[in-house]
N, C-alpha and C positions, 0 to 999 in steps of 0.2 A: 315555557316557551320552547317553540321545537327549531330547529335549523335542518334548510332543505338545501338538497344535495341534489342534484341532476348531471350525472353526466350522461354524457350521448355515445352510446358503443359504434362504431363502426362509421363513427365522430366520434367514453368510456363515453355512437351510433351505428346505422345503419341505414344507407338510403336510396329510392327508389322515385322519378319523376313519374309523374302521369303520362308523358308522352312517351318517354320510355328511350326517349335519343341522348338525355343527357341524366347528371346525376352529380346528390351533392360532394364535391368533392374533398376531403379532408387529408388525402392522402401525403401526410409528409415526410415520411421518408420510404427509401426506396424495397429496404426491403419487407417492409410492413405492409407495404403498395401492395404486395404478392399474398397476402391475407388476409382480406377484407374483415373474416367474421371476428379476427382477433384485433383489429385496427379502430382504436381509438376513436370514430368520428368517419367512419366510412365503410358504409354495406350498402352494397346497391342487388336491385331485386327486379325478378321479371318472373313471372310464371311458369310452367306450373310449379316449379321449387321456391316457393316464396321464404324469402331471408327471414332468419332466425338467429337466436343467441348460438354460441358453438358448445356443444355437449363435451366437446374434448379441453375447454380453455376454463381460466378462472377469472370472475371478475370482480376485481377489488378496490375499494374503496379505502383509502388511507388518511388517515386522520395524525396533525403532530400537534398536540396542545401542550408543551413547554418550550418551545421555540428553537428544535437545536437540530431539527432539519429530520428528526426520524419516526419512524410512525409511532405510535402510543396505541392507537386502536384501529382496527381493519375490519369493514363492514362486509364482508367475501359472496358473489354470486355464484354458481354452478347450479346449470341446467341439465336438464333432460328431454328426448324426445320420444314419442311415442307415435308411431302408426297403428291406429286401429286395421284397415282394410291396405294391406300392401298390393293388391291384386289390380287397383286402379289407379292412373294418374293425377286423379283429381285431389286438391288438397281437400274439399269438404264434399260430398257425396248429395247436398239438398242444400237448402235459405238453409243458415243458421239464426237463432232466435237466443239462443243464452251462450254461454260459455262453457256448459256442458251439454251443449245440444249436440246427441248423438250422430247430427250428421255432419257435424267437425271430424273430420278424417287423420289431420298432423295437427298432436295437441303438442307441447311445450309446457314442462312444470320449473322451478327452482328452489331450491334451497338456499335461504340468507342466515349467513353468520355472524355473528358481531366476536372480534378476538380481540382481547387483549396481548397487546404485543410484547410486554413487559414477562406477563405470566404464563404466555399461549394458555391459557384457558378460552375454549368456544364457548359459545353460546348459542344454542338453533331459537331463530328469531322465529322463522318460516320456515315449514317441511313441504314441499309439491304445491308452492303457490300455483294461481297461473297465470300463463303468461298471455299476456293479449292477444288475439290470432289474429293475422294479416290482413286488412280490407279489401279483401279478394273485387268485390265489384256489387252492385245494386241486386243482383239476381242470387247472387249467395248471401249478403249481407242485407235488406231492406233496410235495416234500420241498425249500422255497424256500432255507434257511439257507446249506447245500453249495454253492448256486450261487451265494449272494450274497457269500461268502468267497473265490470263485473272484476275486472284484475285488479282490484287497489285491493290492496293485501291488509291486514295491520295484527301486529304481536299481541298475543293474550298471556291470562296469569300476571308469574311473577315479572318477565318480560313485557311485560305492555307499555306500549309508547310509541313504535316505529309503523311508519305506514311505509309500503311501499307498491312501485310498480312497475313492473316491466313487459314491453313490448315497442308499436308502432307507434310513433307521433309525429307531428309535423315538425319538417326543420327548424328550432328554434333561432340558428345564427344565420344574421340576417348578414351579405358583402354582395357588392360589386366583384365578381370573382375575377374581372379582367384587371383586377389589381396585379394578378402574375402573369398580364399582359404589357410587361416593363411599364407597372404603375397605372394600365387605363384607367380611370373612373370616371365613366359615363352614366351613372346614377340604374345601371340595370339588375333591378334585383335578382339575380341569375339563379339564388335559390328556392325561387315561387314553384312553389308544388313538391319539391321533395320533402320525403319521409326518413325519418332516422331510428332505429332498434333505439328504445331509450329506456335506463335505471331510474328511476327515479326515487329518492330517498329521504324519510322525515324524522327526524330524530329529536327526543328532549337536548336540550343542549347539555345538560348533564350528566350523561351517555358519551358525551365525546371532551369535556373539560377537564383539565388536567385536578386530580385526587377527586373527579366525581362533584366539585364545586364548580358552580358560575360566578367568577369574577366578581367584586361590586365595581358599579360603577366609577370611575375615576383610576382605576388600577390601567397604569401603563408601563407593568413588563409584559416579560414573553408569553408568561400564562392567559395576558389577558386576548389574544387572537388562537384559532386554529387553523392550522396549516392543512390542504387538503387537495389530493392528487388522485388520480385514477388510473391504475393499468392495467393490462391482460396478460395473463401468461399461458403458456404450455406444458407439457411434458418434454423433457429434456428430450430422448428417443420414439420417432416413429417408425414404425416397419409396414411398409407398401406391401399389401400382398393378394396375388393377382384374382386369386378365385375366393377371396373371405374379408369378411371388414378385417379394418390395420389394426394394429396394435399399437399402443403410446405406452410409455413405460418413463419412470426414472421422475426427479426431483422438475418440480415445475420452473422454467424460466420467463422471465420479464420478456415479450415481446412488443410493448406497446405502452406510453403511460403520456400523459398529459396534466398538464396544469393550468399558469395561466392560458389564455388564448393565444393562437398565432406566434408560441417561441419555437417550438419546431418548426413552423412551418417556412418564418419570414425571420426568425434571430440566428439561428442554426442554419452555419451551412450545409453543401450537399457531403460534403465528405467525413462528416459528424451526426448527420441526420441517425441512422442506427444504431453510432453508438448512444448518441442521446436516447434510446427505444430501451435500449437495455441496461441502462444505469439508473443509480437511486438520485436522489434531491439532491440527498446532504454532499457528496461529492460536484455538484453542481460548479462551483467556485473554480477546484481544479481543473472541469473537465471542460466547460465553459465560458470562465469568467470574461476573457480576452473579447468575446464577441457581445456579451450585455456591455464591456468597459467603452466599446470602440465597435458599435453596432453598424451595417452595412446600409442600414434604410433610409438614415436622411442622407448618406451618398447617394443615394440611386432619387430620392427626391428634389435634390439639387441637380442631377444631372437632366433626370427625366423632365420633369415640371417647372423647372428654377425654382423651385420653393424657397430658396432665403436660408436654408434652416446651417446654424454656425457648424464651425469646423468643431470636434473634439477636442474638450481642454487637456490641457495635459495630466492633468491627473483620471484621467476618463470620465465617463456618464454616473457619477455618485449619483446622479437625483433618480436615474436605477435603480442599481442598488438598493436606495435609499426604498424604494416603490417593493422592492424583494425580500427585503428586511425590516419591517416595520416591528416597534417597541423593542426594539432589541435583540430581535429573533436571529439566527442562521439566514445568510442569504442563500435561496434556494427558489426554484420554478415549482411554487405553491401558490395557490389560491387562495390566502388569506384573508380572515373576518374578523374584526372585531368584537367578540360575544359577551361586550359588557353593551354592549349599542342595540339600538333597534334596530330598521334597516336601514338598509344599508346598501353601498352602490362599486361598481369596478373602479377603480381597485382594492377597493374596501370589500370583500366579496365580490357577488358577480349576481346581478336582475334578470330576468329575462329579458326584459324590455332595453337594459343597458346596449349603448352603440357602442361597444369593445373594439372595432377596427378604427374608428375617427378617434376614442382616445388614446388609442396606441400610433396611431401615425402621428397625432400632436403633440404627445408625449416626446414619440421616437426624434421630429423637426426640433423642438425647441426652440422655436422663434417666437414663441408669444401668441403666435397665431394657430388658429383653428384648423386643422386639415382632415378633410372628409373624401369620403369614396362614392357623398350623392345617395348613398342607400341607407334608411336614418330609421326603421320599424322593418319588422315580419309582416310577409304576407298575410297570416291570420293574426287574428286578434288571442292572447293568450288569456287561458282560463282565471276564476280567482278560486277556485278549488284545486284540491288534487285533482292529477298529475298535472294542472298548470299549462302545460303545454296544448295545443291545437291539437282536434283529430284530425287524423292524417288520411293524405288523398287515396284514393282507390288505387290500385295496383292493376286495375283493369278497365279503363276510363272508356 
């Protein structure tokens, strides 16, 4: 049985509207706002420099399967780019027809590692995949889909197992964005037509369970979920320089990492937003706990809506908690699964198809009742093959 992983780069996405005025936003803290390609769930794109993964950042995939908040395995992305013809602005030179068709101008390749974190031994999954190229528009692309499936990658040999894929897809998170319109929800799915850079990842589950085993069924400790986050990082040092590309240099840092949905965005305030960008899980409790214990949202739900929803017991939001740390595990902002189960739904994992804003607002209320934002599915309909996700709209409508 394999477990699939998707996170969204620049959203671990990046995204671009068809019209080209607005774009999906995921931007949650401020100073990650100032680096789209390394930003978690937000890259937005316009021509002719059509977005891409960033050559200079890493992106990783972190896995904890004994429950104590620290990775065990890291699935790592690093790109590359390549200009064939630097002499013209155009990103592909004629219709592109395959994903080696010569008149792709800016190709994009990757290499995926799977590490053991325990032993840092790597593992090269994939050498110079490729990466999906942008759906530039009907006149470059007649038929984009064909080529952008030409990128589902998957491991051979002794390695065989993992599929992967990275590039364009439609935005898979579906909100009412005027929710950070002090709460709007007027049912507008504000993100119809954006696109997001997306990983997408398939793994045997035992590839990622703790000593290489799948749980049996009925086991309820820590072993029996994995824990799973995604961040970007950098190179410690860049040097701007004025007549030659820059230089980065030095030990790579954390600028970007997500878990469940929406805790940076709407649990974390403004003045923790970046430290939460550069800090690990397992510190999570010290560095955060006070705002999961005594969260700010059904205040603003009660003031904004009257929603009803009770004051804070005294002992704070255990049933949190409780949602953070499930069988025993570290409480920590992980996206937990239970890999003795089939499937499975948020917050037990995470669906495509799942409404993650309405059960975190009725979560966050805790009045018994239901609270929605009006936007309850994605504009397209999601695949049942790989990558799952919608092809994504034209970049040049």
């Amino acid at each position: 049985m394999k477990l699939k992983i998707i996170p969204i780069i620049a959203g671990l996405g990046a995204g671009a509207l068809a019209t080209g005025a607005l774009a999906s936003s995921h931007r949650e803290a401020p100073a990650i706002a100032e680096d789209q390609y390394a930003d978690n769930t937000d890259v937005y794109s316009s021509g002719p420099n059509f977005y891409k993964f960033s050559d200079e950042a890493r992106y990783d995939i972190h896995v904890d399967n004994d429950g104590d908040a620290i990775p065990d395995v890291t699935y790592r992305y690093t790109f590359h780019t390549t200009v064939k013809n630097g002499g013209t602005f155009l990103y592909n030179v004629g219709p592109v027809s395959s994903i080696n068709d010569p008149n792709l101008n800016v190709i994009q390749t990757y290499n995926l590692d799977r590490i053991d974190d325990k032993t840092s031994h790597h593992t090269h999954l994939l050498v110079n995949a490729p990466v999906a190229p942008w759906n530039v528009g009907k006149r470059s692309f007649p038929s984009y889909e064909p080529v952008a499936l030409q990128a589902v990658s998957q491991s051979s040999g002794h390695n065989a197992g993992t599929t992967s894929f990275a590039g364009p897809r439609d935005e898979p998170f579906f909100v009412d964005l005027h929710v950070f319109d002090l709460l709007g929800v007027g049912g507008a799915p504000t993100t119809d037509g954006v696109n997001v850079m997306s990983l997408v990842l398939e793994v045997p589950i035992t590839d990622v369970a703790a000593k290489g085993v799948r749980p049996a069924a009925g086991n309820t400790g820590p072993t029996s979920v994995v824990g799973i986050y995604a961040n970007a990082s950098r190179p410690e040092v860049r040097i701007l320089r004025k007549y030659h590309p820059n230089d980065d240099y030095g030990v790579y840092i954390q600028v970007s990492r997500l878990g469940w949905p929406l805790v940076n965005e709407v649990i974390i305030p403004l003045k923790d937003k970046d430290k939460y960008n550069h800090t690990d899980p397992k510190d999570d409790v010290s560095n955060f706990g006070a705002y999961i214990l005594d969260p700010e949202v059904p205040k603003l739900l009660n003031a904004v809506l009257g929603a009803g929803c009770p004051a804070t017991p005294p002992g704070g939001r255990l049933d949190i908690v409780g949602l953070l740390a499930p069988n025993g595990t570290t409480p920590a902002d992980l996206l937990r699964i239970n890999i003795t189960q089939g499937q499975s739904h948020f917050p037990n994992g995470r669906a495509l198809t799942d409404d993650v804003t309405d059960t975190l607002l009725t979560v966050a209320c805790n009045n018994g009742g239901a609270i929605g934002d009006g936007v309850n599915a994605n504009d397209k309909p999601f695949t049942t093959t790989f990558p799952y996700l919608a092809s994504p709209a034209s970049g040049n409508p």
